[in-house]
N, C-alpha and C positions, 0 to 999 in steps of 0.2 A: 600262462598265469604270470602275474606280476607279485613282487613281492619287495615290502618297500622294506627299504635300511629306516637303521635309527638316525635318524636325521635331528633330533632337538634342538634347536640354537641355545646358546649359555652366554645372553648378552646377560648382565646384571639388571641393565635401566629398560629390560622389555616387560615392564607391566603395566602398559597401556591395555585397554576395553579388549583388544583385538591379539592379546597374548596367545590365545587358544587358537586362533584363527592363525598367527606366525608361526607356532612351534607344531600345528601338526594337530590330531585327535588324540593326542596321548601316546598310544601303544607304539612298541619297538617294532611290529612287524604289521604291515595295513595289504592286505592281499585285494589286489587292485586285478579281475578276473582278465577284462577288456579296453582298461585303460579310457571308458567313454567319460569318468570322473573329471579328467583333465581337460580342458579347456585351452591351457597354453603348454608345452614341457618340450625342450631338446631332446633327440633321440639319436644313439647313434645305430646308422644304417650300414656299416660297412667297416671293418677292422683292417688293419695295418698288418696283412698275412700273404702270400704267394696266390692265394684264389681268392682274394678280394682285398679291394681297394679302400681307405680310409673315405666316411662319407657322414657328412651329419643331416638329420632331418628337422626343421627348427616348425613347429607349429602354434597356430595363433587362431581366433575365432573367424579372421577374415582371409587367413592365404596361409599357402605353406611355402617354407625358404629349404632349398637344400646347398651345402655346400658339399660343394666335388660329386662329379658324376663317372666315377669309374667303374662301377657294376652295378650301379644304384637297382637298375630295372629288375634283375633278377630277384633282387634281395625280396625289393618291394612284391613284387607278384608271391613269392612263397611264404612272407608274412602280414602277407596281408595289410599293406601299407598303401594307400590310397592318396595321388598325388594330382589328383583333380582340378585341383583351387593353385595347383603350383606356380606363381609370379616371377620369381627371381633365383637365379643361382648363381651362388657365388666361388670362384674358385679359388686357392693358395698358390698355386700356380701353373705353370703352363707345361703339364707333363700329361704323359698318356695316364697315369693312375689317378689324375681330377679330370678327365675329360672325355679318356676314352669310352662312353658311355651314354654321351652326354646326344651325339645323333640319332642314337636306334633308342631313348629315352623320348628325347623329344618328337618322334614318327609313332610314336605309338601314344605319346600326348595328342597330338594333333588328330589322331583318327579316332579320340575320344570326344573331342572339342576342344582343346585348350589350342588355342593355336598363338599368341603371344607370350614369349617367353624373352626375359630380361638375363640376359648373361654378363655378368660383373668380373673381369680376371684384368692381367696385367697385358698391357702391351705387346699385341700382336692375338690376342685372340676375335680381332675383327677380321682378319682373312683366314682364320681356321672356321669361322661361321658360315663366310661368303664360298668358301670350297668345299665346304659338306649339306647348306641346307637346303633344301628347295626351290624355286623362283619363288614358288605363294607362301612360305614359312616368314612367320613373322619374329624372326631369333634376333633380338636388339645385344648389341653387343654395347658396354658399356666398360671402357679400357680405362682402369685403373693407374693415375701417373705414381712417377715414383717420386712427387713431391708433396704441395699441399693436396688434400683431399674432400671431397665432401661426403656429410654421410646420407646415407639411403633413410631416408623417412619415412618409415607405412605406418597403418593406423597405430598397430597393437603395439609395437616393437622398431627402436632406430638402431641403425646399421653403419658404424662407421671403420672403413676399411686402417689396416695401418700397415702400411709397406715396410717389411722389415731390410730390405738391399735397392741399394740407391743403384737407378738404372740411368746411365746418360743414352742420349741417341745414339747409334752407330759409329762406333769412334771413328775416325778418318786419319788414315798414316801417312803421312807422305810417302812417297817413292821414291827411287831414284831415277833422276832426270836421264828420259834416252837421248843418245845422241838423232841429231837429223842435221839439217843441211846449214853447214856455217857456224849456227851457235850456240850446238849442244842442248837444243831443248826442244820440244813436240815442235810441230807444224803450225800449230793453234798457237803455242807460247806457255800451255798450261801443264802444270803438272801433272804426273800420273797418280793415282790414288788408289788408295787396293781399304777395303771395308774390312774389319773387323765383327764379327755377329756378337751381340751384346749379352750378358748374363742375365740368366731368368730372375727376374723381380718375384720375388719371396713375399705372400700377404698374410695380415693374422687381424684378426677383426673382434671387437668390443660391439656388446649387444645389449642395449638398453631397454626393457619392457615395461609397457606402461603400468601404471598403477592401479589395484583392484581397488574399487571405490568399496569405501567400509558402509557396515549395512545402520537400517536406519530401525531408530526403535519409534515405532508408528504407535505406540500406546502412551510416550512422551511427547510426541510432535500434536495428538490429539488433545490431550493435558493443555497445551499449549496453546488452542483453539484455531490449530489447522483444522480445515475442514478435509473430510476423504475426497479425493479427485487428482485432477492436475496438481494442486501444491505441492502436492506429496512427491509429486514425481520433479517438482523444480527444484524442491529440496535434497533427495537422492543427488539429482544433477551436478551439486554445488551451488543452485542458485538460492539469493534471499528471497523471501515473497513479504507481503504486504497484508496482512488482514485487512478487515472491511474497517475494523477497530481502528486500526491504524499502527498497530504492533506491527513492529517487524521481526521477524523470525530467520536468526541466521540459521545455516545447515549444521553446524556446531555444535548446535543446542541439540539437537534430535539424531545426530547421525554421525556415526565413529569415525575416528580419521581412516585416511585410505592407507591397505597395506603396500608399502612400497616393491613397483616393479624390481626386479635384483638387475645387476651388472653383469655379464658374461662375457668369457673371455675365451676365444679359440685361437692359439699361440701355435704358429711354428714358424720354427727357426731351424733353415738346414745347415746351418754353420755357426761357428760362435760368433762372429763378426756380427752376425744378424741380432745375436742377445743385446746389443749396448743399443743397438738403433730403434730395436720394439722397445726398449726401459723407455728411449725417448717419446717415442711415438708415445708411449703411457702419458710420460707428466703433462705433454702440451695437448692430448687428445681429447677434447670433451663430446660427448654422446648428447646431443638434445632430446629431453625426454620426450616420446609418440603426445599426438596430438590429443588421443585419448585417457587424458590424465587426472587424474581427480582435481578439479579448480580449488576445492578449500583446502588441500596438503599448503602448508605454509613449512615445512621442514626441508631444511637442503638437500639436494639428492646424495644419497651416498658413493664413493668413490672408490671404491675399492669391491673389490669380484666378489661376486656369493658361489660363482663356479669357472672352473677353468679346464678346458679339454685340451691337453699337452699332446702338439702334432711332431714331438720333434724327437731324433733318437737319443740312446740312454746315455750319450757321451754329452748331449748338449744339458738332458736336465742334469747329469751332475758337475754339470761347471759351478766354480762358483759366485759366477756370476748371475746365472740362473736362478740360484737361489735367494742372491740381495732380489732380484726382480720379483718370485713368491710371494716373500716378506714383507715388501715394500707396497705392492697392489691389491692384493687380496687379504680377506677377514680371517679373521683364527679358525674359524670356523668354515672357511669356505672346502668347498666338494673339488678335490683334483681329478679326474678321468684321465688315466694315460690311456691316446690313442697310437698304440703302434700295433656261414652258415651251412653248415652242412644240411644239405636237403634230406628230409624221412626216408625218402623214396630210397635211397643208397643202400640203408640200413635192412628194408625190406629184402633189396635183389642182393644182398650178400647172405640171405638168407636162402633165396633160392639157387644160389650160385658166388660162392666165396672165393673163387678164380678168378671168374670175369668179373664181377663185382664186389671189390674187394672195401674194407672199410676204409675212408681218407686215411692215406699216411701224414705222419708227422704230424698229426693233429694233437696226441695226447702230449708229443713233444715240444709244440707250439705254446700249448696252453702252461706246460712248464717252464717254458723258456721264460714268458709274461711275466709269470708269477717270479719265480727267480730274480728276472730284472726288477721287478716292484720290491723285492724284501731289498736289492742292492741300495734302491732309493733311501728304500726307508732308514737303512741303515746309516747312510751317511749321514742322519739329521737336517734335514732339509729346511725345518729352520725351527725358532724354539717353541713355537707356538707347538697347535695341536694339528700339524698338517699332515704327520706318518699317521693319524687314527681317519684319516679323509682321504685317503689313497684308495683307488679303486681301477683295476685294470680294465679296460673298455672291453664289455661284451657286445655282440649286435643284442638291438631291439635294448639296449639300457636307456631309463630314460631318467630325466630331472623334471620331475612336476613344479612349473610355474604358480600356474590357476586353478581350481583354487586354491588361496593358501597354506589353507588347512591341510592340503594334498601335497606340501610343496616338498620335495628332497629325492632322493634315489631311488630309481626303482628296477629290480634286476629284474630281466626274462627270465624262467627258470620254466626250461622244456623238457626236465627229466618227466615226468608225469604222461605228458606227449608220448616220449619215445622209451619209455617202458611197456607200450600196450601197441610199439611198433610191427613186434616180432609176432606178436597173437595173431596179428592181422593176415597173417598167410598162410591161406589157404594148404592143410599136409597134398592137399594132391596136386598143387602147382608144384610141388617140389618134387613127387614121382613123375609127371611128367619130364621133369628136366632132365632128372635122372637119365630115363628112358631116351629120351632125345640125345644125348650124349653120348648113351652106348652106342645108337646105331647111326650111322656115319653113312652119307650117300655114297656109292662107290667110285662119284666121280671128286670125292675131297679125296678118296684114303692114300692115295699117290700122294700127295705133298706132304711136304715134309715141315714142320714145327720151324725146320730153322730157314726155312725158303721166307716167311715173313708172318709178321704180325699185325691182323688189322683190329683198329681199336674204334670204336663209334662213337665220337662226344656227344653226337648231336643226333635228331631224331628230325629233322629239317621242321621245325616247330618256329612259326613264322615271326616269335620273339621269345625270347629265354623265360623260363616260368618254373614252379614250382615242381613240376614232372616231366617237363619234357626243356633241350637245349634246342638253339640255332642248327642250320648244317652246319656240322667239320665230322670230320674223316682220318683218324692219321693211321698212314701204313708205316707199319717198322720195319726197314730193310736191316734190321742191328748193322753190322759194319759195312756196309754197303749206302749206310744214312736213312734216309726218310722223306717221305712224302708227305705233304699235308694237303687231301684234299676239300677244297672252301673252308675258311674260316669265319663263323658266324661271330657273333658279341658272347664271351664266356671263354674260348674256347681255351685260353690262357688258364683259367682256373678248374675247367677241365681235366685238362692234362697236368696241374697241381696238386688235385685232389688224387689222382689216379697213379701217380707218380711220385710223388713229393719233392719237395725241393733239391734236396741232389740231385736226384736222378732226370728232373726236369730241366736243369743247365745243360745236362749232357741230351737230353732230347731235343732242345732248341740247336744247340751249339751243330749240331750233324744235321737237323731238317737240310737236305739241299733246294726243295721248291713248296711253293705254294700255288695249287690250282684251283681260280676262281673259275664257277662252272658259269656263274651267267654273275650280273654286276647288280644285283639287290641287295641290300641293305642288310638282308640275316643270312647272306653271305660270304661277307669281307669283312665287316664291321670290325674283326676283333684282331684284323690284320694289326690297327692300331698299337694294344698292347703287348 
């Protein structure tokens, strides 16, 4: 279930026809069951935590945009997130946590029918395409420079990238001249030259949606001696018509202005150096509004963010320079998301077994780390508007309803309801069985010994990661002897996060001595990546 925040705007000069329609149906809370209400809304698909990677889901009536694909596939299969109509993906940058995901995503796109996919990232993710895809995968890659830019124009929604770290090509050093025969320099006469590998180009991208055409009052435009048919709909259009009279009938007269698509803004900066270059990127960066735009809006577009999803950590938003950038781009009123799932299934088998399935650690300590960092923000006055009452910590499945407008503002997942009628669901006599299973022990385990090793099952060889079942991985625990891991399918990172938590997971990777891939398919290596 969804459950919307108070979202009201408190412009003064918004009493236009379409007030009702901008600020909402009134009420503080709009319980949105299935979210089929919305039409267009940002979603985030994947949070900034040890078992899953930061990932937004951008949806519109003609196509869905996701940016960063570093666990996307799981998330989507266990809620139910359908990526069918998928066009374009954009990434921030060129790391395993926006991409490691992105090949066993797209293999299991393709065996549904999507078989072109536009991949937008910085320089050098066209040989990360050409050494993972298939010969017949049609993965366009689309390498983002780190100077002027153009932006992605689809119908509903423009896309204009802004590189936040200026990348030169591979810098070239001189050497020093070896000797050779006579006069101290190559054979050829040329110097030696030794490459330098360049720094990853950092992206954060402005998103412009087109404008909901306002509706038309047909019991006015009939007044007027429109006839019912076609006119009606030239007028909705934006177009004039012509009576047979000879009156001409603007769209004006019968039909309310369109409510303006919003600004969006996905910002990250992994250094401060990067803040002064995105402030610029702002002033000279203009978004041309989608093609499908109301023609009779004759009001400028506005310039400044109605939502911003903060990709970057808690040392860069409390610069303060960060904060002049807030202030300076976004409305008083705009929605901040800092972006820095646990499956049902878990909940259940630690039910039947709280040893071997035990509840994610570090989870309830995760969720307070967030919040802790969110009161530090807020704390610091982040600027004088009303942007500490607009703070919101990124949940998955949170979205922002675009379309319609009347829908349009926050809307939290809220799965307690879900997973209170978790535990009901099992069966008392699964759990005497295990019981039973437990006590009696074949006689060819009771010789080993607990501390001879531990083997752990991530995976259930599930030929893509889903909602109940993982990829293959395997991991044996030799404790100080190291570790095995055998096949690593896409997940198995989070995994072993969830299963372990973050401390004890450094020290789990830090000793694996091998990885054994059993054969070379795709939900077996995949997560070698991460």
């Amino acid at each position: 279930m969804y459950v919307r925040r108070n979202t009201k705007g408190n412009d003064p000069d918004n009493n236009g026809p379409n007030k009702k329609r901008k600020e909402g149906v009134g009420s503080e809370q709009l319980d949105v069951k299935d979210g089929s209400q919305l039409q267009r809304y940002v979603q985030i698909l994947g949070t900034d935590s040890s078992d899953c990677c930061p990932s937004i889901l951008v949806v519109t009536e003609a196509c869905r945009i996701v940016f960063n694909a570093g666990d996307a596939q799981r998330l989507c299969s266990q809620y139910q997130v359908r990526l069918n109509k998928l066009e374009h993906l954009f990434l921030t940058e060129l790391h395993a946590d926006t991409l490691g995901g992105l090949l066993g995503m797209y293999l299991t796109l393709s065996d549904s029918g999507v078989k072109k996919l536009s991949v937008h990232g910085p320089r050098g993710v066209t040989h990360f395409l050409r050494s993972g895809g298939r010969p017949e995968s049609e993965l366009v890659p689309v390498e983002i420079p780190s100077g002027d830019v153009q932006p992605v124009v689809l119908d509903h929604v423009s896309i204009l990238p802004l590189p936040t770290s200026e990348v030169e090509k591979s810098e070239r050093v001189e050497g020093v001249k070896e000797e050779s025969d006579g006069e101290g320099e190559e054979a050829d006469g040329k110097k030696k030259r030794n490459f330098v590998p360049s720094s990853t180009l950092a992206v954060s991208y402005l998103l412009r949606f087109a404008d909901e055409a306002g509706r038309m009052d047909v019991n006015k435009a009939l007044s007027l001696g429109v006839p019912k048919g076609p006119l009606l709909g030239q007028l909705k259009a934006g177009k004039s018509v012509t009576l047979t009279c000879g009156t001409i009938v603007e769209p004006q007269d019968c039909v309310e202005d369109a409510v303006e698509g919003p600004l969006i803004g996905i910002w990250f900066c992994p250094d401060v150096s990067s803040i002064t270059k995105l402030a610029e990127r702002m002033k000279v960066g203009e978004v041309p509004p989608p093609p499908l735009k109301s023609p009779h809006t004759s009001k400028p577009k506005k310039k400044k963010l109605a939502l911003v999803i903060h990709m970057s950590s808690n040392h860069i938003l409390l610069h303060e320079t960060y904060k002049q950038l807030v202030e300076e781009f976004c409305e008083n009123d705009a929605k901040h998301v800092i972006l820095n799932s646990h499956t049902q299934i878990i909940c259940q088998l630690n039910k039947v077994s709280p040893v071997f399935f035990p509840i994610p650690k570090d989870s309830e300590k995760k969720v307070e780390q967030r919040m802790q960092a969110l009161d530090q923000i807020k704390r610091c006055d982040w600027s004088t508007s009303d942007v500490n009452k607009n703070l919101w910590p990124a949940s998955i499945m949170l979205k922002f309803g675009i379309k319609p407008a009347k829908y349009s503002g926050l809307y939290h997942y809220d799965p307690s309801v879900q997973l209170k009628s978790v535990s009901t669901e099992i069966d008392d006599e699964i759990i005497c069985k295990q019981t039973t299973a437990a006590t009696n022990i074949p006689p060819s385990l009771q010789s080993i010994s607990r501390q001879s090793a531990e083997v752990l099952i991530l995976g259930t060889a599930a030929s893509l990661p889903g909602k109940y079942r993982n990829v293959s991985a395997i991991f044996v625990d030799l404790f100080d002897r190291g570790g095995i891991l055998l096949d690593c399918g896409e997940g198995t990172l989070g995994q072993l996060a969830r299963f372990y938590g973050d401390e004890e997971l450094r020290e789990i990777i830090a000793k694996t001595k091998c990885v054994w891939i059993s054969h070379m398919h795709a939900d077996h290596h995949l997560g070698e990546l991460l």
